[in-house]
N, C-alpha and C positions, 0 to 999 in steps of 0.2 A: 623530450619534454618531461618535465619533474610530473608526481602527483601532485605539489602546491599549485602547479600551475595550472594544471590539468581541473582541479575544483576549483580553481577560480575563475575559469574561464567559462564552465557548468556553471555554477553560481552566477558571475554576470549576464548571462545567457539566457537562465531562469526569471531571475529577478526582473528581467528588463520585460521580457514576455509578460512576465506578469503581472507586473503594473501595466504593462501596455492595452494588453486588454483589457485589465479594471477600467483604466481611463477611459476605453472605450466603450463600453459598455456601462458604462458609471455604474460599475456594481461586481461583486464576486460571488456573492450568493444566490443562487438559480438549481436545477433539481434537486435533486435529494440532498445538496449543500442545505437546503431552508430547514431540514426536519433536525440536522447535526446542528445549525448556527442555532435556533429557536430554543435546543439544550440550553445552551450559551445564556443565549438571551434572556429566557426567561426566572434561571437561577439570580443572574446577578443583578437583572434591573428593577423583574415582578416579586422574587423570592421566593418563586412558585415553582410548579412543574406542570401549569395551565398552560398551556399550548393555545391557545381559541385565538389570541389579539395576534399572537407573531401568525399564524396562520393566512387569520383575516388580512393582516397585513402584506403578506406576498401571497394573496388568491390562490390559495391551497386549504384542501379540507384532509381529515384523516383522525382518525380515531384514537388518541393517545399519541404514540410515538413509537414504531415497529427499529427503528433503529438505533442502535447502540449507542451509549454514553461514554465511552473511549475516547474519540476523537475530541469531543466536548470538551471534559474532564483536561483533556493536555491544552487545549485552548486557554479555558477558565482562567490562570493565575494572570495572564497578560491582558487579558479580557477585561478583568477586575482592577486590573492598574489603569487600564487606560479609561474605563468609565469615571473612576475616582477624578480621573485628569481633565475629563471631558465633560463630564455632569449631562450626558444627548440623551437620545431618545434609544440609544441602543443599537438603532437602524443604518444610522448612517453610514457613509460611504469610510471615513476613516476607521470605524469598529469593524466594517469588513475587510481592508486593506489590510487590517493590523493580523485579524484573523488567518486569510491567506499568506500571509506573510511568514506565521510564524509556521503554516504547513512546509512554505517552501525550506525555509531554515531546518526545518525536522528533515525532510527529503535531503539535501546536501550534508545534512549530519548523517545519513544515514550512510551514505558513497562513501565518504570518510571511512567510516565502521567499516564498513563491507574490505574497503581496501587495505586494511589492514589487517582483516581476516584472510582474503586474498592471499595477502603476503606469508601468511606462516605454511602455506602449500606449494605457493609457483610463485616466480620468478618478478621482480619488479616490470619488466615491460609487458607480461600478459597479465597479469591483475590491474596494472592502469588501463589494456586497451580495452579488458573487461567491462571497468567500472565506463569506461570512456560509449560502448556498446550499453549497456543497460542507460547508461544517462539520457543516449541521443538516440536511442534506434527502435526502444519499447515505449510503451507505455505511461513509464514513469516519466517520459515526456509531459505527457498530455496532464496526466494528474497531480505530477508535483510542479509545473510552469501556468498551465491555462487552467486549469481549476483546480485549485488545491484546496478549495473548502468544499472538503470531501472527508471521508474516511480515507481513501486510498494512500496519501500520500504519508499520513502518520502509521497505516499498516505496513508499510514498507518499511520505515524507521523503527516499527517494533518488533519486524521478526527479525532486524540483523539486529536491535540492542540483545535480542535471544539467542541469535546463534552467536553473541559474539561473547558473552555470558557462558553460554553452554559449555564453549570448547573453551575456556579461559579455567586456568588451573585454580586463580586466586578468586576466586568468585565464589560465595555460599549457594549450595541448594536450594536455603529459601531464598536467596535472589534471584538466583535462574528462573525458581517458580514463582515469582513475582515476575518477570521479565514476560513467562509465559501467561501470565493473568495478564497482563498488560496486554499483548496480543488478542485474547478472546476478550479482552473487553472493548478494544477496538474493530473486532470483529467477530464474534463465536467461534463462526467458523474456524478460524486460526488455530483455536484451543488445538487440533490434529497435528501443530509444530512440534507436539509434547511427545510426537512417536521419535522423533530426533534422540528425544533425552533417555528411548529406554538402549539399556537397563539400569541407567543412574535414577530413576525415580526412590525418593526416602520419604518420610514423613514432613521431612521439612520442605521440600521440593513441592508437597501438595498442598502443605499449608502457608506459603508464601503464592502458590495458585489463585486459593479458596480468597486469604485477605485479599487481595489485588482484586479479583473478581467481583467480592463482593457488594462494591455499590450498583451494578447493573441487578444482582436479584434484588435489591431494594426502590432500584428503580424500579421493576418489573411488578413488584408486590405493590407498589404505590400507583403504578397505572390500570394492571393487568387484575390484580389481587391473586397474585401467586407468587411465589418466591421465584418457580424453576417453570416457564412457560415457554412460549414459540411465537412471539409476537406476530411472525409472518405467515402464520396459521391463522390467524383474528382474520386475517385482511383476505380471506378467497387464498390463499398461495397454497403450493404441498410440496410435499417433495415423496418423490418414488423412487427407491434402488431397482423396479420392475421394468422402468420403461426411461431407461438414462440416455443422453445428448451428448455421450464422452466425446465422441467426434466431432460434435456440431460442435460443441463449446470450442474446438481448435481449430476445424478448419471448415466452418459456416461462412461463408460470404460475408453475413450481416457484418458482423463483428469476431469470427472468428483469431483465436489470437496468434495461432503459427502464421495464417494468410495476411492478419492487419500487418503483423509485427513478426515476419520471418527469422529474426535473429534469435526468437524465442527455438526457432525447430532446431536451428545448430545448435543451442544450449544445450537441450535433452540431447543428441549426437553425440555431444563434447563428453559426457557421463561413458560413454564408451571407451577414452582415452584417459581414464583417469584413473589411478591405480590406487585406490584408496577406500576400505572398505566401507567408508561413510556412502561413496556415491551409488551404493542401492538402496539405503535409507534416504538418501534426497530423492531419487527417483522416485522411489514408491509414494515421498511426502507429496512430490507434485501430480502423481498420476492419480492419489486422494482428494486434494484438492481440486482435479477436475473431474472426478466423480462425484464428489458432492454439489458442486455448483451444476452439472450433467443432471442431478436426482431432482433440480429444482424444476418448477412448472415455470419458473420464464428463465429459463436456462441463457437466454440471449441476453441479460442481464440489465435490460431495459435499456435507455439511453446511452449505451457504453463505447467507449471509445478502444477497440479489442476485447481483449477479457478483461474488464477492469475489476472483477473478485479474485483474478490471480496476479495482481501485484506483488501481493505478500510474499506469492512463488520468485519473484527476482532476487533475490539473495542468495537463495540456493541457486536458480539456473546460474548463476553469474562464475559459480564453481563449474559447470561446464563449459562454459565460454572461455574461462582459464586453461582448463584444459586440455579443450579443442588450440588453442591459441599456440600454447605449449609444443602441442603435436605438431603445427604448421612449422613450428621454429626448428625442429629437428630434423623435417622435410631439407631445409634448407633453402636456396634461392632466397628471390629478395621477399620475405616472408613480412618483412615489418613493413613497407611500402604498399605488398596487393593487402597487407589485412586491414589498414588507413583505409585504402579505396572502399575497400568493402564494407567496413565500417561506414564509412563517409555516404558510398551509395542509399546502404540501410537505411542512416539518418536520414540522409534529402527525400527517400521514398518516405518513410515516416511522417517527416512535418507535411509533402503531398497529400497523405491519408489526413492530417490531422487539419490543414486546411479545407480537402473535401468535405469531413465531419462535420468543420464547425459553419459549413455553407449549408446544410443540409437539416443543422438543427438548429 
């Protein structure tokens, strides 16, 4: 199987789930989807950043807006075409299709990206079963198909447009660091992708950061009245490096993400077989990421389907998945056939988890 075939078959896959479920649920905007689309909503319909009617509207209360304007922001240009197109009320079911929609598009751009980052490492058939493993056996299941009005699914499309930036010769430093503003505005947290880039940090590198980041501290200073705050401090939340969940975040029952989604634990594995001195800075990148979401007071990430704050970590693990894949192939035997199965097994346990999830919420 080629890679063209291989995303498109992801892609139809996607697509189809995700209308399916709109249709059936005549709706794509439900948890924390409402506080990300309400961004949306209420720049281009009210002209405001009043949250009170989209609120009242899907029976949720909350104080401002604790979540990031990143996802929004990538939404907004299709948003604003189609309103023009539509003259609705904002709400309806097409402004949410179109929205989800354009997550899932981001997600399948993102596989793209990644595979041919893949490719300048290892081998065409372990960076496709890679991308092929990340598409159907994680996480980026659940958030780039059955809810992608979310942050998650455009954080995954933003740290591979960063690593794919990073390691690209032709690419400016203020764009990589625009690339990585782009990340932390999709999600703060992320800003920690920027340990990747040392020791290429320059002047221009922080100041394509700063621009790109900058409309969340003026979001922040417009709700918060501060430039540089903790939204998720307002609301009761904390965070402790004192008393951290690094384990619970991977392997907790609830939602743990090596137990929901075990392809994730052979990815960190795969960082063993891979001779390249990058892969103790990915490790460390992902073992930060789950000490910070560990430091959080609901470490379990509330409604989550795995660990869904470490999406953004699929890009990197997918470089272990390479080259764990890699190593099977020099084992020998019928290497391409048991990693299909295994793959395949992954997947079907996967959508299992993802159908019990969504019986359950």
């Amino acid at each position: 199987m080629k890679i063209t075939s291989a995303i498109l078959l992801i892609a139809i896959l996607y697509l189809l789930i995700f209308f399916g479920h709109a249709v059936y649920l005549k709706r794509t905007v439900y948890g924390d989807g409402v506080f990300y689309f309400s961004w949306v909503r209420s720049i281009i319909v009210d002209g405001d950043i009043n949250f009170a009617n989209e609120y009242a509207h899907f029976g949720v209360y909350a104080p401002g807006n604790k979540h990031p304007i990143g996802a929004p922001l990538f939404w907004l240009p299709w948003y604003a075409q189609a309103h023009a197109i539509i003259q609705g009320n904002g709400y309806d079911l097409p402004y949410q299709l179109l929205t989800g929609f354009i997550s899932v598009l981001a997600t399948l751009s993102g596989l793209t990206l990644l595979y041919r980052q893949l490719r300048k490492a290892f081998s065409q058939t372990a960076s496709m079963l890679a991308i092929l493993s990340i598409a159907g056996a994680t996480n980026l299941f659940f958030y780039g198909a059955v809810d992608p009005v979310n942050s998650h699914a455009i954080s995954f499309f933003a740290a591979t447009v960063f690593l794919s930036f990073l390691f690209s010769k032709n690419v400016s430093p203020f764009l990589t660091g625009c690339a990585l503003g782009f990340c932390a505005l999709v999600r703060p947290q992320d800003a920690v992708l920027g340990l990747l880039a040392f020791p290429k940090y320059s002047k221009a590198f922080f100041l394509g950061l700063i621009v790109t980041f900058f409309p969340q501290l003026l979001a922040w200073q417009a709700l918060y009245g501060a430039l540089w705050t903790n939204p998720y401090l307002t609301m009761g939340e904390s965070f402790s490096w004192w008393s951290p969940h690094f384990f619970d975040v991977l392997f907790s029952p609830t939602n743990g993400l090596f137990l929901w989604t075990p392809i994730t634990l052979l990815a960190t594995g795969g960082f063993l077989f891979w001779k390249d001195k990058r892969r103790v800075w990915f490790f460390a990148l992902f073992a930060l990421e789950v000490a910070i979401v560990g430091s959080w007071s609901i470490w379990w990430q509330g409604a989550s389907y795995s660990g869904r704050m470490l999406v953004s970590t699929l890009p990197v693990l997918a470089f272990g998945l390479a080259a764990l894949y890699t190593k099977l192939k020099n084992v020998g035997l019928q290497w391409k056939s048991m990693l299909l199965a295994i793959i395949g097994s992954l997947t079907f346990l996967n959508v299992l988890f993802i159908v019990r999830f969504l019986l359950r919420t």
